[in-house]
Structures are given as C-alpha cells and as structure tokens.
C-alpha positions as CSV (number, residue, x, y, z in Angstrom):
1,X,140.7,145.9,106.6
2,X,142.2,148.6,104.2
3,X,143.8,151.4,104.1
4,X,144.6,154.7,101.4
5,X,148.5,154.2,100.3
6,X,149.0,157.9,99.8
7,X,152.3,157.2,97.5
8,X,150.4,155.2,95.2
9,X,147.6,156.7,95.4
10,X,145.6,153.4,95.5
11,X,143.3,151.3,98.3
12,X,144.6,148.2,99.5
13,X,142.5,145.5,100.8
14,X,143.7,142.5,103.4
15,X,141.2,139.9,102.6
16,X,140.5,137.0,104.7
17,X,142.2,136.2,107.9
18,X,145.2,134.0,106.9
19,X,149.1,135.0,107.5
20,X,151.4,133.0,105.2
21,X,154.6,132.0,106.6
22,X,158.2,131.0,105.3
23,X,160.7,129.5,107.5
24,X,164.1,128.0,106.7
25,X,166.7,127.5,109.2
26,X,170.1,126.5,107.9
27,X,173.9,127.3,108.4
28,X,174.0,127.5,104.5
29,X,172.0,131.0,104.1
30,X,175.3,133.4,102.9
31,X,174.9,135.8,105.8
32,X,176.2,133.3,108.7
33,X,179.2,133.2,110.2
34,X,181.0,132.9,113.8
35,X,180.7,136.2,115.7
36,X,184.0,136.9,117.6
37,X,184.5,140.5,117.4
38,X,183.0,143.9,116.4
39,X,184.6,143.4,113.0
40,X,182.9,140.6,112.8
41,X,179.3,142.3,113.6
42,X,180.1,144.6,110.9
43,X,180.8,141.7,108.3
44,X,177.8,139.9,108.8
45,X,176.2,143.1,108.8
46,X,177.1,143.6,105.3
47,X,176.0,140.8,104.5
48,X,172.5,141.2,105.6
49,X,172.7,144.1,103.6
50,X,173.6,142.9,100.5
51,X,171.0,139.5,101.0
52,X,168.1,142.1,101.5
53,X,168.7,144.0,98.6
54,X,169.2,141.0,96.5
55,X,165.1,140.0,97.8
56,X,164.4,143.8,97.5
57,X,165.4,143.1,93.6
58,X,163.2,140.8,93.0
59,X,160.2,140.8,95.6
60,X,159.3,143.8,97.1
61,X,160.5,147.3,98.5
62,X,162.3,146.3,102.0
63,X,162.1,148.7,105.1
64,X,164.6,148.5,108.0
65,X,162.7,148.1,111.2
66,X,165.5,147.6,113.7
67,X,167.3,144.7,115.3
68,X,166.6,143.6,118.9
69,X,168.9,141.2,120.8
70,X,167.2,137.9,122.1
71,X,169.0,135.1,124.1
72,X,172.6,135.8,122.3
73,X,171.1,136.0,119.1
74,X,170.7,139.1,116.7
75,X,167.5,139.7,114.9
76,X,167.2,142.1,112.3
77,X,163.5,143.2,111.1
78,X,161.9,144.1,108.0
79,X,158.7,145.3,106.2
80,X,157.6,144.6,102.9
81,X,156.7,147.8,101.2
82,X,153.1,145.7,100.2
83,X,152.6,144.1,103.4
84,X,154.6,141.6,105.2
85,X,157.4,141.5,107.3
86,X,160.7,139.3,107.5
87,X,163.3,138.6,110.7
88,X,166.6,137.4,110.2
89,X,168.4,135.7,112.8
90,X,172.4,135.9,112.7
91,X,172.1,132.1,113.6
92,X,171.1,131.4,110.6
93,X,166.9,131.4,110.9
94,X,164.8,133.7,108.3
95,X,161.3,133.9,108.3
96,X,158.6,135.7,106.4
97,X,155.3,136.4,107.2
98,X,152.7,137.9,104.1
99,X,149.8,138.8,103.9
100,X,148.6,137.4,100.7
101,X,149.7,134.2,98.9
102,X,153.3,135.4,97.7
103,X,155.1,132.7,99.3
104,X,156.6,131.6,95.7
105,X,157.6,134.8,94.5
106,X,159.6,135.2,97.7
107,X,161.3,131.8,97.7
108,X,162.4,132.8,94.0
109,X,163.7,136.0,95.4
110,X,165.4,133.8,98.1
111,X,167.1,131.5,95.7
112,X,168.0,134.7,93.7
113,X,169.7,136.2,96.9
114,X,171.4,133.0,97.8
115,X,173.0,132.5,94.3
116,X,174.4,135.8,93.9
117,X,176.5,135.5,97.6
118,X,177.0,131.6,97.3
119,X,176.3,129.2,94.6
120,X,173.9,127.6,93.0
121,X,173.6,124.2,95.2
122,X,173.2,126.5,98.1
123,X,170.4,128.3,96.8
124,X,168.8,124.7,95.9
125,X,169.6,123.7,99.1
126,X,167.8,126.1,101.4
127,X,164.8,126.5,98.9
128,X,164.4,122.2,99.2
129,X,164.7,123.0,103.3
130,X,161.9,125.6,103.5
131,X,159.1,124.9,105.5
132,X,155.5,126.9,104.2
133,X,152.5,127.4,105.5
134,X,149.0,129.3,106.6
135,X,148.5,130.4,109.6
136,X,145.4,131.6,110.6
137,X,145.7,135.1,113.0
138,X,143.0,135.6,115.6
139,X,143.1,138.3,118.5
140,X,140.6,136.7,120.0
141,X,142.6,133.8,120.3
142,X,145.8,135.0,121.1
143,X,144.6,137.3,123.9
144,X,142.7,134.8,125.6
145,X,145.9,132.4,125.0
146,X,147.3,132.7,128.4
C-alpha cells in the first residue's frame, strides 16, 4: 500500500503485513490518578496533555483523535503523523500500534515522557514492564473471525 503525503511531498510505502505493538499497563505511568470529580477529569486531562507532548518531542507528530468511554474507563486516541496510532486508558493502560519497526524509538520517547512528570525509577520501571510484539493483521482473518 502507499499513498502521496501531499505536505511532504513524498510516497510512503507500508511494506509487509505486520503491526507492531507496545503495551504497558501500570499505576506508575504519570497521568493516573483517582477520578472523583470534574476537577479531577480536567487534571488528568493535563496530564495526558503534557505526556503526549513529551512522546511528540521525541517520536513523532501526535494527532488527537478523540476519546470514547468504555466500561467506566476513558480512552483517549492518537495518530502518529508517520503512521501509527496510540490509546491511553485513564486506568493506567497505553498501547501503541506502528506500522514499521519503531518500537525502540518509542519506548525511549516513553521513558523520556515518564522522567520529565515522575522520576527516573519510574521511567525504568514501566520501560522494564512493557510487553512488545508483532502482530500479523489480516482482513481475511478477522472478517471471517466470528
């Protein structure tokens, strides 16, 4: 598959069939807290914020794609400017799904993010807790996946 990036003026090519995924789940990443109020919502909020921009820093341009409500649980949803995309659960879940193999720029960019808003053993934590992968993406599969 590609496509004509009319900004940059360049062709960009998907090759192979493979998604590569990041997941961490951990009450450590600096964005969770207890959600009592609106205040609260608002709080965290900023937070998000400030951890995406941190990534955006040293990854990739980040795009806001909106934030859906699942089973008392806020996700918010983003797009990498290069391909990708990234859902943070206010529980404390992220995970990132690429295109190409950029899985360890990314977990840099995560540590980065993580040691600007908490500390250093935080940022070692969660990267030491991260589960990687491949997956492989097939509509086939996942239409006849009933």
């Amino acid at each position: 598959m590609s496509k004509i990036n009319k900004k940059e003026k360049k062709e960009v090519h998907y090759k192979g069939r493979g998604c590569y995924v990041l997941k961490i789940k951990s009450k450590v990443l600096p964005f969770v807290e207890k959600i009592e109020n609106y205040k609260d919502v608002e709080d965290v909020n900023n937070k998000v914020q400030k951890f995406v921009s941190f990534i955006e820093k040293k990854f990739d341009t980040i795009w806001y794609i909106g934030a859906d409500y699942f089973d008392n649980d806020l996700i918010e949803r983003f797009m990498f400017h290069n391909g990708g995309f990234m859902e943070i659960s206010l529980d404390g879940i992220l995970k990132v799904y690429l295109y190409e193999d950029k899985i360890d720029k990314f977990k840099k960019a995560l540590r980065y993010a993580v040691e600007k808003m908490s500390n250093k053993g935080s940022a070692a934590h969660i990267v030491r807790h991260l589960k990687v992968g491949k997956k492989l993406i097939s509509l086939e599969a996942s239409l006849t996946k009933r």
